[in-house]
N, C-alpha and C positions, 0 to 999 in steps of 0.2 A: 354482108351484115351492115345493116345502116345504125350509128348511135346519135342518136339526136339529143341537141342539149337545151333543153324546153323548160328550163329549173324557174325562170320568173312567171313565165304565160301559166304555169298551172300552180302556183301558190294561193289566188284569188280560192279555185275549184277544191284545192286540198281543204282550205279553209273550211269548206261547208263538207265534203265530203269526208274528213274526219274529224267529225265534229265529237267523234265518240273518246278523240283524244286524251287520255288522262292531265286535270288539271290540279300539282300536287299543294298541297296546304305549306303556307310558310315554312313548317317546321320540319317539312324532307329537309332541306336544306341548312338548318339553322345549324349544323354542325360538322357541314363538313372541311370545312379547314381544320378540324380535330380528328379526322380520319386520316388513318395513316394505312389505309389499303396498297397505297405506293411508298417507296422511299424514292430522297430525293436521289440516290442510284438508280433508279427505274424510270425516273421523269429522264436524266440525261442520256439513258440507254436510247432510250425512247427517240429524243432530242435527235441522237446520232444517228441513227435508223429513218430518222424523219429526212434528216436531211444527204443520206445515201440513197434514196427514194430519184430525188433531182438528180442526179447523177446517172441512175436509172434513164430515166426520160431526153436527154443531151441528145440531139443531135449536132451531125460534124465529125470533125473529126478530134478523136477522144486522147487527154493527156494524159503522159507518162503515168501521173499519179492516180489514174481514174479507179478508183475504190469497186466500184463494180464490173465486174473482170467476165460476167460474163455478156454484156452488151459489145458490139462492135461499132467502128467509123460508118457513119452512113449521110446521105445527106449534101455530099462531097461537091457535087456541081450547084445545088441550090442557089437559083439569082441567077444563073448564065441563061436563061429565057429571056429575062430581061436586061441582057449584061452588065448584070451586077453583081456583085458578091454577099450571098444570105446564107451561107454557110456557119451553121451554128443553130443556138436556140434552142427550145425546149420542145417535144412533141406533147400535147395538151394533157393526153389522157391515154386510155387503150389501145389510139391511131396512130398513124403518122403524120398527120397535115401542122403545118406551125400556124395556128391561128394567131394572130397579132391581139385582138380584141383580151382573153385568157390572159396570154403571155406577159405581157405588160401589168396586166393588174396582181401575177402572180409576185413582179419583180416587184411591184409597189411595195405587195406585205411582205415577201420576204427583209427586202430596205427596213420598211417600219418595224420589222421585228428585230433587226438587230440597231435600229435607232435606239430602242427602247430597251430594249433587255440585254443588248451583244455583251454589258458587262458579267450579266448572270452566266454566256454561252463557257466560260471556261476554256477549254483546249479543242470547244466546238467553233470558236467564232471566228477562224481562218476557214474551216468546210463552209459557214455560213456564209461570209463574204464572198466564199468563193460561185457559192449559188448564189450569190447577188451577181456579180458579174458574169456570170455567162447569160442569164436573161440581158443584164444591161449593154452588153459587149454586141449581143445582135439588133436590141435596138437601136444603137447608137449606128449600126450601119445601116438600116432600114429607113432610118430619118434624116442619115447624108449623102447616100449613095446617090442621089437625084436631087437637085434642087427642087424646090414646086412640088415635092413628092412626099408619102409615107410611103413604104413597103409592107404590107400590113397583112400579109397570107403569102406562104407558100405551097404549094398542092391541090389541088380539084379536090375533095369530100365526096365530092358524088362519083369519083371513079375509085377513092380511097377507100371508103368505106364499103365499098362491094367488093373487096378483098380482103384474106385475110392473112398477110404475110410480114415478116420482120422487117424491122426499118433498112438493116445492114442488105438485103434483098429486094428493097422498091424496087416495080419496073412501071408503075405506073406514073402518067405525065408531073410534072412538079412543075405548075404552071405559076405565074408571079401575077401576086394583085396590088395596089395600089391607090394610094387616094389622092387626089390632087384637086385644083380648086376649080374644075369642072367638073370633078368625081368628087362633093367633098364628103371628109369621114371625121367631123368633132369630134363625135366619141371615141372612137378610135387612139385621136393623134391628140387628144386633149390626154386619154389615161397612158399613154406613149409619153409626154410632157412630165406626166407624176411622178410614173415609172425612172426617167431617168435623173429627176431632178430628188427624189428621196433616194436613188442610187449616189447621187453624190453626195450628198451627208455622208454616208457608210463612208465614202474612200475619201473627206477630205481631209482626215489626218493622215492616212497612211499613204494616201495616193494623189497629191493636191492636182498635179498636170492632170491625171485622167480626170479627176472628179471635176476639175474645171470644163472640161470639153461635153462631158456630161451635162453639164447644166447649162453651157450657152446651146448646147443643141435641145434642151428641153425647152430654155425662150425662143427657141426660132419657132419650134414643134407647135408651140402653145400659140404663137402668132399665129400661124396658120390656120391651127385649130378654129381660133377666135373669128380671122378676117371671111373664112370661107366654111362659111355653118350650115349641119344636113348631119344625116344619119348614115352612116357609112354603109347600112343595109340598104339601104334604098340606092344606094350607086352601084352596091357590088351584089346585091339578088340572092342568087339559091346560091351562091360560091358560100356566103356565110349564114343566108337561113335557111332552115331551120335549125340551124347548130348553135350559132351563138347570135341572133339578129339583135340588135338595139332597142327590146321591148321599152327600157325608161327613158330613151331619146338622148339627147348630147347634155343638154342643160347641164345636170350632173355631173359629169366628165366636167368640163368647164371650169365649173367651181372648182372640183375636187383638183385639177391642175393646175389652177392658179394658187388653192392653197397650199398646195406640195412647195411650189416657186418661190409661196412667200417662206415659209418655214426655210427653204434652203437661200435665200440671200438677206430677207426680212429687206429688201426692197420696198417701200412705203407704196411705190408703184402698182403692186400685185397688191397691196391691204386696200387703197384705191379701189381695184377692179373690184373687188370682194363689196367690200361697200356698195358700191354704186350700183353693179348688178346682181348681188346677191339675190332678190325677192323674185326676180324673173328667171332668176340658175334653179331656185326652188328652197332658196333657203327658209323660209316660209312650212315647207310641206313637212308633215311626218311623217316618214317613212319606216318602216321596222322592218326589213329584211336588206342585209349589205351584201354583196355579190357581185363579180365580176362585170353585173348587167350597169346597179343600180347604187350609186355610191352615195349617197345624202345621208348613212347615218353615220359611215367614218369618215365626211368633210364636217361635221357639223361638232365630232370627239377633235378631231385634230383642231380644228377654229377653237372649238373652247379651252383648249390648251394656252391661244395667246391672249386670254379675258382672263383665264384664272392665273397666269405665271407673268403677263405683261401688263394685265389689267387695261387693255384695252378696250375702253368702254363701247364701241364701235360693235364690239363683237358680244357682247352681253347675251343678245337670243340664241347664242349657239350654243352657249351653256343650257337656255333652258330647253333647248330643244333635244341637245343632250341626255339632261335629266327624261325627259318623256318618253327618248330610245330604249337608255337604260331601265326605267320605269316598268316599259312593258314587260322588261322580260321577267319582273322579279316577283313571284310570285306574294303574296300579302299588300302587294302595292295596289293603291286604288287607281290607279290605271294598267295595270297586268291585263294584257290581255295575247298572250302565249298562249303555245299548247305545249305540251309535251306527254310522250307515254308515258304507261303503269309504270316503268324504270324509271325515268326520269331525265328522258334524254329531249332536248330541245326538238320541236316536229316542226318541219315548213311545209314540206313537198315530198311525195310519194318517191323520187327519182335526185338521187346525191345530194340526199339532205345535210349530208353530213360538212358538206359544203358552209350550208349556214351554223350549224354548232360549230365548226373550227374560227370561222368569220367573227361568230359574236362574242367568242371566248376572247379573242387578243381585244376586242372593244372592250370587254368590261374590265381586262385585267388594265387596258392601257392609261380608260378615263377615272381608273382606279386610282391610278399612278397620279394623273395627274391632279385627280380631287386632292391626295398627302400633300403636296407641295404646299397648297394654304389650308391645310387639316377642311378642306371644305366638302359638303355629303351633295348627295343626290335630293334634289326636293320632287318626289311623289305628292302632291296635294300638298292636304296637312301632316303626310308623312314624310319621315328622312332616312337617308343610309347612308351609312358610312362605308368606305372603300371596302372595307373585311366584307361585305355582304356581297358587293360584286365577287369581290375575291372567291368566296365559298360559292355562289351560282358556278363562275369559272371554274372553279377544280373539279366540281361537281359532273361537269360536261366532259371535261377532258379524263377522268376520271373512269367516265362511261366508256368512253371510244376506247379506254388501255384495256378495259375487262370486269368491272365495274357493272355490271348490268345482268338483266336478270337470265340469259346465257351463256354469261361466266365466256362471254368470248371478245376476245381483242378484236378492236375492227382496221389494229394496222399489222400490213402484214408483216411477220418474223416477230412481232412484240408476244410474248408468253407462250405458250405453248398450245392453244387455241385462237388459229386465226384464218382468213380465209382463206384456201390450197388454190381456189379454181376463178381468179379474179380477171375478170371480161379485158383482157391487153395483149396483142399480139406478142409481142417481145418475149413474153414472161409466159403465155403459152405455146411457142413452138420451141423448138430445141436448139437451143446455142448453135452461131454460128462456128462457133471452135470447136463444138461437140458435134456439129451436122455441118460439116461446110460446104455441102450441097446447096447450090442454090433451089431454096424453095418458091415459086412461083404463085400468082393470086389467088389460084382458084387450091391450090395444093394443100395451103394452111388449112383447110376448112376442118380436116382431118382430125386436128386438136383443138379446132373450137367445141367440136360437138364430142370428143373422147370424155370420158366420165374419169379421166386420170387426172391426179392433181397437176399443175404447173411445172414443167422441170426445173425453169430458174424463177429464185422467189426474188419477188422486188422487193427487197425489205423498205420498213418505212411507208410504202404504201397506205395510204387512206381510203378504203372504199366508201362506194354511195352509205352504205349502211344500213339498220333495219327500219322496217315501217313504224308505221303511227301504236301498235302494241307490241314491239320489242319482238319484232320475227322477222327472221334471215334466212335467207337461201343460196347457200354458195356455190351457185348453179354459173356457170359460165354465160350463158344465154342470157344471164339476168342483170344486164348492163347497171339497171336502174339502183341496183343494189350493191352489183361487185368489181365495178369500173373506177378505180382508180382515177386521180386527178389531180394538177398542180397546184390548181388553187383552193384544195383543200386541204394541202398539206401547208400551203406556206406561212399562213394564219399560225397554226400551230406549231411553228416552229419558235415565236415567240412566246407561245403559252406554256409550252414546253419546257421553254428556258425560264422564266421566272420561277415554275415550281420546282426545277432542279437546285435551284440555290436556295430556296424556304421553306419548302416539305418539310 
């Protein structure tokens, strides 16, 4: 079974082929921060289920405390191809391969969500941090294990993917990739840089020695990134396309990792870089969809952070380019130009849309946040908004994905009592290795890919792709595009999550 992750390449094509989109009138929306379809008990259930989800997903070998009991240690020699130690990390989605390119961008949001809301997470925000550190804990070995080096994939795709077996059971090769500055990979080791330099925030009150190693190995990362510039697709082939290749190029990364660096030292040095090559990073362009591919509209929310809270005049057009992101999405604004279904759920792409409603939600609730600080709105034209509008877009979204929508169905798994049973993930559809401790083989899983039986172990937390452009799902195993699970769709939401648990 091949799962290919093609979520940027066909956004252009969605655009015109659902063009039948529902596009709803300001006033769907004008009231939902007065809906009280959730409490905020149900936002933090939620919260905690989201982030049992990453625990789920861990590879390595799993601790005392591992909440989800029925995954096993796998993973164990990962890096001794290349004698190194890559033991750990997350597996992306459904598969087993540790894609680097994903992983990194999933520790970014997870970081900025508990930058920004870890006060809201309650008696969540040690499980949260602790999902921060296990993505940061393997990149921090993947960016020192070699000098001259990232380590930035573990496993073939193309011999992973034609099997379908639990990770505690791999026998296929777990080959090591890398970038280095005759292979170089900016984008890669530029969102590697972000990754671990908004990991150090998180730990530099509770953890200053780790959080310091963190972020000198995000300025080495970033050096690299910057001195020896290419698209890591182009050096490392079919290992990462068509799965995750670099449709938006480095530029982006770039930015977005120097501005992680500046936030975590405010080094004049990174506000420098920003400056001087902002217009050719792309700070200029408009972009409307954020994604593990394509980061220009959460570097352009986070920059306007130091215009509106440091007043940094330097950085003035990140605000308005800001305002134009948020813009799009808000329906009555004279530059709206979203789509979303008859429900009313945000639509990009045909395949793990849900991907961009989790992504756009923590944007609008973040540059929400940071509008309050100087009571400042969004300027749409000769229109304006105030935070509470993003706010109600956000709930509205997240709102949708708990059950919210017009099949009254959860689209994360174990939340309500309608949710997906048969979601596209080896782990979650073969039978516990405590329960089967038969080793199952590649070709053997197939069994329960194609059994019309629900999942025997449910990943809770889980985010799948979700429904199409008129609000219809199909919780068909086979139906990747819709019921395959993902990190980086859940990590966004773990900060959207956590805000509405403290103000529901």
């Amino acid at each position: 079974m091949q799962t290919l992750h093609l979520f940027p390449l066909i956004i252009l094509s969605c655009m015109l082929l659902c063009a039948s989109a529902f596009t709803p009138q300001d006033s769907y929306f004008s009231s939902a921060l007065e809906k009280s379809t959730f409490t905020r008990q149900d936002y933090y259930s939620a919260l905690n289920k989201s982030l049992l989800f990453f625990e789920g997903q861990r590879s390595g070998k799993l601790p005392a405390n591992q909440r989800v009991k029925w995954r096993g240690d796998s993973g164990l020699s990962d890096g001794s191809a290349a004698r190194v130690n890559l033991v750990g990390g997350y597996y992306d989605a459904g598969d087993n391969i540790k894609f680097g390119l994903p992983m990194a961008f999933t520790t970014t949001l997870l970081a900025w969500s508990v930058i920004e809301f870890g006060n809201s997470m309650q008696n969540q925000l040690e499980n949260a941090r602790a999902a921060v550190r296990w993505g940061s804990d393997y990149l921090l070995k993947a960016a020192t294990a070699t000098p001259g080096s990232l380590y930035v994939q573990v496993g073939n795709p193309n011999n992973d993917h034609p099997c379908w077996e639990r990770p505690e059971d791999m026998d296929t090769s777990r080959d090591v990739y890398k970038v280095s500055s005759n292979s170089p990979g900016s984008d890669v080791a530029a969102e590697t840089a972000a990754a671990l330099a908004a990991s150090s925030i998180v730990f530099k009150a509770s953890d200053p020695s780790y959080s310091a190693k963190l972020l000198q190995a995000a300025i080495n990362v970033f050096k690299f990134a910057d001195e020896h510039r290419g698209k890591y697709s182009d050096s490392l082939s079919s290992v990462v396309c068509p799965f995750y290749c670099s449709y938006s190029g480095y530029q982006d990364e770039l930015l977005w990792g120097a501005s992680w660096i500046y936030q975590a030292t405010q080094n004049p040095t990174y506000l420098n870089y920003i400056q001087y090559n902002g217009q050719v990073l792309g700070a200029d362009d408009d972009d409307y969809s954020f994604s593990w591919d394509d980061k220009r509209p959460g570097t352009k929310i986070l920059l306007a952070k130091s215009f509106l809270e440091a007043r940094i005049q330097g950085l003035q057009d990140y605000k308005t380019h800001s305002d134009n992101y948020i813009c799009s999405l808000i329906p009555g604004s004279p530059n709206f130009q979203a789509q979303y279904t008859p429900g009313g759920l945000l639509f990009k792409a045909p395949e793990s849309n849900l991907q961009y409603v989790t992504a756009s939600s923590l944007l609008l609730l973040t540059y929400a946040k940071y509008l309050d600080t100087t009571h400042g709105v969004a300027h749409c034209g000769s229109t304006t908004f105030a935070a509470d509008k993003l706010r109600a877009l956000a709930k509205q979204q997240v709102d949708y994905i708990l059950g919210d929508n017009p099949q009254k169905r959860s689209y994360m798994v174990g939340f309500g009592n309608n949710f997906p049973r048969n979601i596209h993930h080896r782990g979650s559809s073969i039978p516990s290795v405590h329960a089967k401790p038969d080793h199952i083989g590649c070709n053997d899983g197939f069994q329960y890919l194609h059994t019309t039986k629900a999942n025997p172990n449910i990943l809770e937390g889980a985010i799948v792709g979700g429904p199409d452009n008129n609000d219809n799902f199909s919780d068909n195993r086979d139906n990747y595009q819709q019921t395959e699970p993902a990190t980086y769709i859940n990590a966004p939401f773990v900060g959207a999550l956590a805000y509405f648990s403290s103000t529901a």
